[in-house]
N, C-alpha and C positions, 0 to 999 in steps of 0.2 A: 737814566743816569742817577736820580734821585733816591734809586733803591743803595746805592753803595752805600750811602749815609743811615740808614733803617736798618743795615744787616743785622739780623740778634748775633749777638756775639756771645749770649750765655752757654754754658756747658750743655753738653748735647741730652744728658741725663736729666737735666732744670725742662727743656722744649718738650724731651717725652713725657714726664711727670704733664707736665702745661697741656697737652694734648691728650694724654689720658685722663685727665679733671675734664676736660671739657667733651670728651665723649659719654663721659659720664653722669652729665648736668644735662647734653642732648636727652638720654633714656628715659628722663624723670617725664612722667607725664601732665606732671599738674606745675611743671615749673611758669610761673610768670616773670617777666622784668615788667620795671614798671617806667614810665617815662623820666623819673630823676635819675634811673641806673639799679633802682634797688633789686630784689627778687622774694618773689613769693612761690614758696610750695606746700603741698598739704601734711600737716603734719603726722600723719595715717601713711603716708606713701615715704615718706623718710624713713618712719619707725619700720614698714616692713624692709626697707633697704635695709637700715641697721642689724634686724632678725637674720636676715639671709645672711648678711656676709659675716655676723657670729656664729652662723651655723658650720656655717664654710671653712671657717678659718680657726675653728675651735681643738682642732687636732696641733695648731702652732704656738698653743697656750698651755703652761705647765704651772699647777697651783701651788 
């Protein structure tokens, strides 16, 4: 009964966004948390994330 009060009540678009960030912080392989909440990852493994998806997505970009 304590779930009625928990319900997300945000837009359905806000929960997919929330769920695709966090499938996407799963994939990362060098992600750590750290026991106060923070997180650590390598900054080699971002930069090639950043590469790929400018690769990807450089046809949606007009100079």
């Amino acid at each position: 009964m304590g779930w009625l009060f928990w319900k997300d009540k945000r837009p359905a678009w806000v929960q997919a966004e929330e769920r695709e960030f966090i499938k996407a912080a799963n994939r990362l392989k060098t992600l750590q948390v750290t026991p106060r909440g923070g997180m650590r990852i390598d900054p080699e493994e971002l930069r090639d994330q950043i590469l790929a998806a400018r690769e990807l997505y450089k046809d949606l970009v007009q100079k």
